[in-house]
C-alpha positions in Angstrom: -29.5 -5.4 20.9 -28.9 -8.3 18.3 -26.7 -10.6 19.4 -24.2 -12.9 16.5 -22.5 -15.8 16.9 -20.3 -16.2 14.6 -19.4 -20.0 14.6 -18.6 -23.1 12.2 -17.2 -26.5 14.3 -14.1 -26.4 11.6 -10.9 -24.4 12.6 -9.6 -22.0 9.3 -12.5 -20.9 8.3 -12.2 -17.1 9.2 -14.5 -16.6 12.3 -12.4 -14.3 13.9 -11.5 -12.6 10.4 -14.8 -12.5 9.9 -16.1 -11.3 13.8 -13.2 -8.3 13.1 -14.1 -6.8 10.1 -18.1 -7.0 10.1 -17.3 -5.5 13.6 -15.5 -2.7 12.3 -17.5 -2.4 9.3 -20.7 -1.6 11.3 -18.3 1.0 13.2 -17.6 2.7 10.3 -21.5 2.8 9.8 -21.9 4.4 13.0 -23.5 1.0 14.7 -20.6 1.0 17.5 -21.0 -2.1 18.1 -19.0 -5.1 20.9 -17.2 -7.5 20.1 -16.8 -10.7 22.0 -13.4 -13.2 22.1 -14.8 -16.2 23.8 -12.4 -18.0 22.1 -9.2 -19.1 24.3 -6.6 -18.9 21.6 -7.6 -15.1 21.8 -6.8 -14.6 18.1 -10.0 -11.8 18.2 -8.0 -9.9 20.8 -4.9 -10.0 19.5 -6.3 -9.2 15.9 -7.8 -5.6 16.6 -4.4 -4.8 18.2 -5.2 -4.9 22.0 -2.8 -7.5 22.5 -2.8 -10.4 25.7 -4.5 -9.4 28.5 -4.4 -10.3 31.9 -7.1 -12.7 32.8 -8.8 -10.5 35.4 -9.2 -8.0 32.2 -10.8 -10.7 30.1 -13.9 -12.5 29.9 -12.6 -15.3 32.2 -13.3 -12.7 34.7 -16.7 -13.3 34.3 -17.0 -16.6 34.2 -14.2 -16.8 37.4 -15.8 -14.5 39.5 -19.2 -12.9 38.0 -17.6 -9.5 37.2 -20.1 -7.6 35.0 -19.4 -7.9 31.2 -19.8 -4.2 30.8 -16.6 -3.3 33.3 -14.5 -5.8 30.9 -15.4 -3.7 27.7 -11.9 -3.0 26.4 -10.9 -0.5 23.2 -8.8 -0.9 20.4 -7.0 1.3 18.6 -9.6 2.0 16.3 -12.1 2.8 19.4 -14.0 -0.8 18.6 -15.4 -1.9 21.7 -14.3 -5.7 23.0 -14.5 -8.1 25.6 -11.1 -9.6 25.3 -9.7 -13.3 26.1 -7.2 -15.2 27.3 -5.7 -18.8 27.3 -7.8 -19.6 30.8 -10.7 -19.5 29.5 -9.9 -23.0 28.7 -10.5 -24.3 31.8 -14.3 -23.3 31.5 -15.1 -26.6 30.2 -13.6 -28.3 33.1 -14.8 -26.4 35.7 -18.8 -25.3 34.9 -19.2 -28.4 31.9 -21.3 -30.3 34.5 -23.5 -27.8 35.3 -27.1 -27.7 33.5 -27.1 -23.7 34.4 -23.8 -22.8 32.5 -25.1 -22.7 29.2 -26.7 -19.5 30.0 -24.2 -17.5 31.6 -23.2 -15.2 28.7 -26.8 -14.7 28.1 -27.7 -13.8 32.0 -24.6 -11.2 31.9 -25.2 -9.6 28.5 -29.3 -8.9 29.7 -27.9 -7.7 33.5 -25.4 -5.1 32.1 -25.8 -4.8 28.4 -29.7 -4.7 28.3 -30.1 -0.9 27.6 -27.3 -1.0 24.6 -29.2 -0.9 21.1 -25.6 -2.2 19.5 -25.4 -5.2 18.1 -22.9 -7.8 19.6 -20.4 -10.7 17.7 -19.1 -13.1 19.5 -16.1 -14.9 17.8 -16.4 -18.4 18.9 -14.1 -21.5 19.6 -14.5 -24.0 17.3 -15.7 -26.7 19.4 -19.5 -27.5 20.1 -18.3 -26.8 24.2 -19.7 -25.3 27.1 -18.0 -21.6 25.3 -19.7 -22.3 22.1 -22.8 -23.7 23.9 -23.3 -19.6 25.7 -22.9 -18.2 22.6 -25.9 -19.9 20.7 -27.6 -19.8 23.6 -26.9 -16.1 24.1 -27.5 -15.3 19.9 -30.8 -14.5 18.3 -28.5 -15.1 15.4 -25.8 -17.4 14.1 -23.2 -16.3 11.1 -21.7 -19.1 9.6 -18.4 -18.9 7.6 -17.7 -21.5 5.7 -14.4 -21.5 3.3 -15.3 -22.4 -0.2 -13.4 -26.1 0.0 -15.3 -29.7 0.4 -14.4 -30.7 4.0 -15.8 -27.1 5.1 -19.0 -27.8 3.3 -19.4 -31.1 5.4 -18.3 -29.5 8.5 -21.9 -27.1 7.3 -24.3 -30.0 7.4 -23.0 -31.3 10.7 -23.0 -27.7 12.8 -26.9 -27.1 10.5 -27.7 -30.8 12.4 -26.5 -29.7 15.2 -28.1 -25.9 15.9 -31.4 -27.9 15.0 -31.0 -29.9 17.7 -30.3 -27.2 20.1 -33.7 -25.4 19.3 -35.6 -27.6 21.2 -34.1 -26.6 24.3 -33.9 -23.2 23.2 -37.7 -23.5 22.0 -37.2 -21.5 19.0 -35.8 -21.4 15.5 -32.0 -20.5 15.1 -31.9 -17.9 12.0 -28.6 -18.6 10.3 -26.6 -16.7 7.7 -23.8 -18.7 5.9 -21.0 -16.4 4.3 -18.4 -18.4 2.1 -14.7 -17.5 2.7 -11.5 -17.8 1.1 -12.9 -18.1 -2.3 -10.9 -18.6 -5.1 -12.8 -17.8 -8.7 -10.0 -20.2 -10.4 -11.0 -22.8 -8.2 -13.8 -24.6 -10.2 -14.8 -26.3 -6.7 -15.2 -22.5 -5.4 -18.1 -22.2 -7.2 -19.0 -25.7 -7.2 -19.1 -25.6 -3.2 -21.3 -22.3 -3.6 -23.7 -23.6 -5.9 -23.9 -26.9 -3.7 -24.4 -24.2 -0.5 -27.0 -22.5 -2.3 -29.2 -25.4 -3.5 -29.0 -26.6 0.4 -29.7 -23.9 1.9 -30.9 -20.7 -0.2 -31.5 -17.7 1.2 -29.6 -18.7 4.4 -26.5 -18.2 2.2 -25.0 -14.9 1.7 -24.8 -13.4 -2.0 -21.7 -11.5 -0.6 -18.5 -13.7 -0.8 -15.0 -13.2 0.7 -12.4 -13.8 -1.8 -8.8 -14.9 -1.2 -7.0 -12.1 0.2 -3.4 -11.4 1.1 -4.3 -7.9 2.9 -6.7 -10.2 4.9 -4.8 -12.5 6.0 -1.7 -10.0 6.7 -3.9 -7.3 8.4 -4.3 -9.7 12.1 -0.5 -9.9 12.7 -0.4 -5.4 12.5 -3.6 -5.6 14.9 -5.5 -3.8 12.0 -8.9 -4.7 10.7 -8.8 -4.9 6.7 -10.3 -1.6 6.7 -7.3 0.4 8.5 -4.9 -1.7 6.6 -6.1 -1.8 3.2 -9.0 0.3 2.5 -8.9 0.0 -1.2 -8.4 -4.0 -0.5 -10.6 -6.5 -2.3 -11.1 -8.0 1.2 -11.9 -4.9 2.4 -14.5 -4.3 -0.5 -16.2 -7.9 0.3 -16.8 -7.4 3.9 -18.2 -4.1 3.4 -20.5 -6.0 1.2 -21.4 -8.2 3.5 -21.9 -6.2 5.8 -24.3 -4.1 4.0 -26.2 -7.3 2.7 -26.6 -8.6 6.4 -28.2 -5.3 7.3 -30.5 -4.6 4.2 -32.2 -8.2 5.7 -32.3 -7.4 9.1 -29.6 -9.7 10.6 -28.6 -7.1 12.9 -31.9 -5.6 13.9 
């Protein structure tokens, strides 16, 4: 079971775009994988069209009251399996930030009741370095990065890159990172300039794949569609299945 989180400290990047259609991407493959909105804006949930659930059906469940993640597993339309949110998961910071344990809750509850299941697992995170954000690298033996192809995004990279080396001393191992440029724009000369900047940083850590500007992708959340069901022939759908296939031809998902 591989576990992605797929993270970046800067809101508008495309996380949960992103957390959607690589989800439903490896479906399509046959991977059947899980999704996981531990974000509490719930914009993953709403996205692959299972709408607001009640918090006792979402993840806060878990953290509320230790029910196991496996009973929370929700479908969507599409039959992609997800672990839903909801706005209360807000109040996780407040109530468990103090404790030195929290940090590995998600972990604990995805090796008791998710241990046996060979599918790989997204979580779409919040985009705050938080107790939420905190499970989720701690949870990962991976972190996808997006980053949209503008100059403010790029910094936001070297400051979440600082950060995730930080964390692997407590974790006591390297954090393997993938960073996928979004929203590019090839008449944007600073599109490529950001790339090329990405690339020199960071090499192979930095997709080949890149997600272009898209209406269908930025249209297909509101009909609770990945970009797949909405536009097949789409060039967002054409650059996720790309990067999708590039993240499994190097083993990100193994």
């Amino acid at each position: 079971m591989a576990i992605i989180a797929v993270f970046n400290q800067k809101g508008g990047v495309g996380k949960t775009t992103t957390t959607l259609n690589v989800s439903a991407s490896l479906g399509m493959l046959g991977r059947n994988p899980l999704a996981i909105d531990l974000d509490p804006q719930s914009h993953l949930t709403l996205a692959c069209g299972i709408g607001q659930l009640p918090a006792d059906k979402s993840i806060v469940e878990y953290y509320r009251n230790n029910k196991p993640l496996q009973e929370l597993i929700q479908h969507s339309p599409r039959d992609l399996r997800v672990i839903g949110a909801h706005p209360e998961l807000a109040k996780v910071d407040a109530l468990y930030g103090k404790s030195a344990s929290v940090t590995g809750k998600l972990k604990e509850g995805l090796e008791a009741g998710l241990a046996w299941d060979e599918a790989p697992v997204l979580i779409d995170c919040s985009p705050m370095l938080g107790v939420l954000s905190l499970n989720a690298v701690f949870a990962a033996d991976r972190v996808l990065i997006p980053v949209s192809a503008d100059f403010l995004s790029m910094q936001g990279v070297y400051r979440l890159d600082a950060a995730l080396r930080v964390l692997e001393k407590p974790l006591k191992r390297k954090i393997e990172k993938k960073i996928v440029l979004t929203r590019f724009d090839t008449r944007r000369k600073l599109a490529f300039e950001v790339y090329d900047k990405l690339k020199q940083q960071y090499g192979d850590d930095v997709c080949d794949a890149r997600i272009h500007e898209n209406v269908s992708l930025a249209e297909s959340p509101s009909r609770g569609k990945d970009i797949f069901e909405f536009a097949s022939h789409s060039r967002g759908a054409q650059d996720y299945g790309a990067l999708t296939m590039e993240l499994l031809q190097k083993g990100f998902f193994e």
